[in-house]
C-alpha positions in Angstrom: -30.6 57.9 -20.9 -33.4 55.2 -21.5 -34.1 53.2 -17.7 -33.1 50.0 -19.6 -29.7 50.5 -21.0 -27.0 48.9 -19.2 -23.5 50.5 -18.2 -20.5 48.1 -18.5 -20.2 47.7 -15.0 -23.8 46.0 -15.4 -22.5 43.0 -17.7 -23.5 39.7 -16.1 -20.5 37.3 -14.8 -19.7 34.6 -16.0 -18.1 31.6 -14.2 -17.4 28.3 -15.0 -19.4 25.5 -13.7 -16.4 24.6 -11.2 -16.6 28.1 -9.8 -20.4 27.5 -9.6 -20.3 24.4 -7.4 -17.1 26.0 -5.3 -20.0 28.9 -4.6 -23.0 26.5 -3.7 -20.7 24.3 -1.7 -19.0 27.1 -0.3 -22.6 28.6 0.5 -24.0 25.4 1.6 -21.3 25.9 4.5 -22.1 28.7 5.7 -26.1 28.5 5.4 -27.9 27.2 8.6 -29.2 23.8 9.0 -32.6 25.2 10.3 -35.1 24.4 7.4 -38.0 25.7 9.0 -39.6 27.5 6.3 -41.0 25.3 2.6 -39.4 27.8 0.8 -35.6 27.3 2.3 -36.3 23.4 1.9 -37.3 23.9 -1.8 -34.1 26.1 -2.4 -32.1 23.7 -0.4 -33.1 20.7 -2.2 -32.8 22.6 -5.8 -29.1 23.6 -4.4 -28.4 19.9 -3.7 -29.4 18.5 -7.1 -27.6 21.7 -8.6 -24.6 20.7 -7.0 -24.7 16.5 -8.0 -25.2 17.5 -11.7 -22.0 19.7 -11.1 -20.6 17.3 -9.4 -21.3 14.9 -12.5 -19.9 17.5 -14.9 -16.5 17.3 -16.7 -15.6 19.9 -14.9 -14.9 18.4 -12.0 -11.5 17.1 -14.6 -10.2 21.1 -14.3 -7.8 20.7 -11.4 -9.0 24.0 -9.6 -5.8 25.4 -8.4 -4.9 25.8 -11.8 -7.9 27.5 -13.6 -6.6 30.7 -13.7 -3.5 29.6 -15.1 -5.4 27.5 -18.0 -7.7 30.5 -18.4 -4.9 33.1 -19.5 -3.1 30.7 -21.2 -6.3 30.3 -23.5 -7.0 33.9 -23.9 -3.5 35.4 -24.2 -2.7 37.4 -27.3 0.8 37.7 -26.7 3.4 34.6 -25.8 3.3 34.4 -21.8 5.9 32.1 -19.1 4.2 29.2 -19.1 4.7 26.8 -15.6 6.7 24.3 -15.6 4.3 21.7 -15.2 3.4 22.5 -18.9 6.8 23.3 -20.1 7.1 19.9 -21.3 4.3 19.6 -23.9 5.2 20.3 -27.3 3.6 24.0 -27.1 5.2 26.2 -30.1 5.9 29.9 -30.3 3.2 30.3 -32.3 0.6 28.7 -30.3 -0.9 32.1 -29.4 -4.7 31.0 -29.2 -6.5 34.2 -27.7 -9.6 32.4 -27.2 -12.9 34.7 -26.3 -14.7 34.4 -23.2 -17.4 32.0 -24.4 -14.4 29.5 -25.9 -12.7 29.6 -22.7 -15.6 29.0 -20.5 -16.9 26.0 -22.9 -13.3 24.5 -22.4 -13.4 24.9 -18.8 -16.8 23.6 -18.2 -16.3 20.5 -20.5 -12.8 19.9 -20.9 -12.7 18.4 -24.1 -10.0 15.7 -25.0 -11.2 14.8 -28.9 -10.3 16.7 -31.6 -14.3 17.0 -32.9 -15.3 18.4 -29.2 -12.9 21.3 -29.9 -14.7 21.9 -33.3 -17.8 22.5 -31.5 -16.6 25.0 -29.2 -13.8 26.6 -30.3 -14.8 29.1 -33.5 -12.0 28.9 -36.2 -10.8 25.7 -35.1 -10.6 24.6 -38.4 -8.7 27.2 -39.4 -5.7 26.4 -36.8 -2.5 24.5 -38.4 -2.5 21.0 -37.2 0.4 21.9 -34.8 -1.6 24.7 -33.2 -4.6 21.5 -32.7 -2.3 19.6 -31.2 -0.8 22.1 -29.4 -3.9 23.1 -28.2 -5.8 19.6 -26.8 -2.4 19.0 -25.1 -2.6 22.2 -23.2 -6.1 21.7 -22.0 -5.4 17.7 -21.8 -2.2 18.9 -19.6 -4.5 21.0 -16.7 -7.1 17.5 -16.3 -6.5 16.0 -12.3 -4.9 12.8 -12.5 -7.6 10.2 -12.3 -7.5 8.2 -9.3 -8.7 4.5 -8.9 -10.7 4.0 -5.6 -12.1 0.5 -4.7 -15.7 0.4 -4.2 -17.8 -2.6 -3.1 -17.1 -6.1 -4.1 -13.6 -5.7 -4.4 -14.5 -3.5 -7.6 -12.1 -0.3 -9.0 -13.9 2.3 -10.7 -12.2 5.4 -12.1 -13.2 8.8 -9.7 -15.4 10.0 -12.3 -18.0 7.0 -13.0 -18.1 6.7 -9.0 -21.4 9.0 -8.4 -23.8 6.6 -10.8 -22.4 3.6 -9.7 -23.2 4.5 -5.8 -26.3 5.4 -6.7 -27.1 2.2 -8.7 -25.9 0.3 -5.3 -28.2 2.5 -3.2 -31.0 1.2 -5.2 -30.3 -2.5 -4.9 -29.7 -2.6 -1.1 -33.6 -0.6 -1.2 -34.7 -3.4 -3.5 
């Protein structure tokens, strides 16, 4: 057997981006606060921009204590209980999607909402009946946190997602 051939157990893992910035958060936590050495400051500070582009990311819309749940639901061949919370959406019997792994991680990382976004990354979409579309952006609509409103200076209400640039556009003006 050749040095480079690669059993099964070899295969790289693949997370989401949420589980990525749960791991650098998670790891951030744990690391020390001693920066003594360039190359631990370097890493830190790649970590930190790492984790504000992840931050940025759609998704930060998956509402994490559901992933799994969305994740089977995507790549189940065979009609599964589905939780009550999405019970009520107009899912049909034969809205069996059995998604690959590369579908289901596109959908989690970006959490489409348009019909055109699911095009992109879904591979057949066009092929689906129009109540299997539907079926399908209400699903992954269905798993998206509630958007909350939080007031931010001046009296002004921004929606959770558009906070990030709009803190760092004040941060600039008060060092202006």
């Amino acid at each position: 057997m050749p040095s480079n051939s690669r059993k099964p157990s070899d295969a790289p893992c693949r997370i989401s981006n949420a589980e990525a910035l749960e791991m650098f958060k998670n790891q951030h936590e744990h690391t020390s606060k001693d920066n003594s050495t360039k190359k631990t400051r370097k890493r830190t500070w790649i970590e930190q921009r790492v984790v504000e582009y992840l931050e940025a990311s759609p998704c930060t819309q998956l509402d994490a204590g559901r992933r799994d749940e969305l994740k089977s639901l995507l790549q189940c061949k065979k009609r599964k209980l589905i939780s009550a919370e999405v019970q009520p959406l107009n899912i049909k019997d034969d809205s069996i999607f059995s998604l690959s792994d590369h579908e289901v991680l596109q959908i989690l990382d970006f959490m489409p909402s348009e019909e055109v976004d699911f095009y992109l990354m879904v591979n057949g979409f066009q092929d689906m009946s129009e109540s299997k579309k539907e079926s399908l952006i209400e699903l992954v609509a269905s798993f998206k946190v509630k958007s909350t409103s939080k007031p931010v200076a001046e009296n002004k209400v921004v929606d959770e997602t558009e906070r990030v640039p709009l803190v760092k556009a004040e941060l600039l003006e008060e060092t202006i």
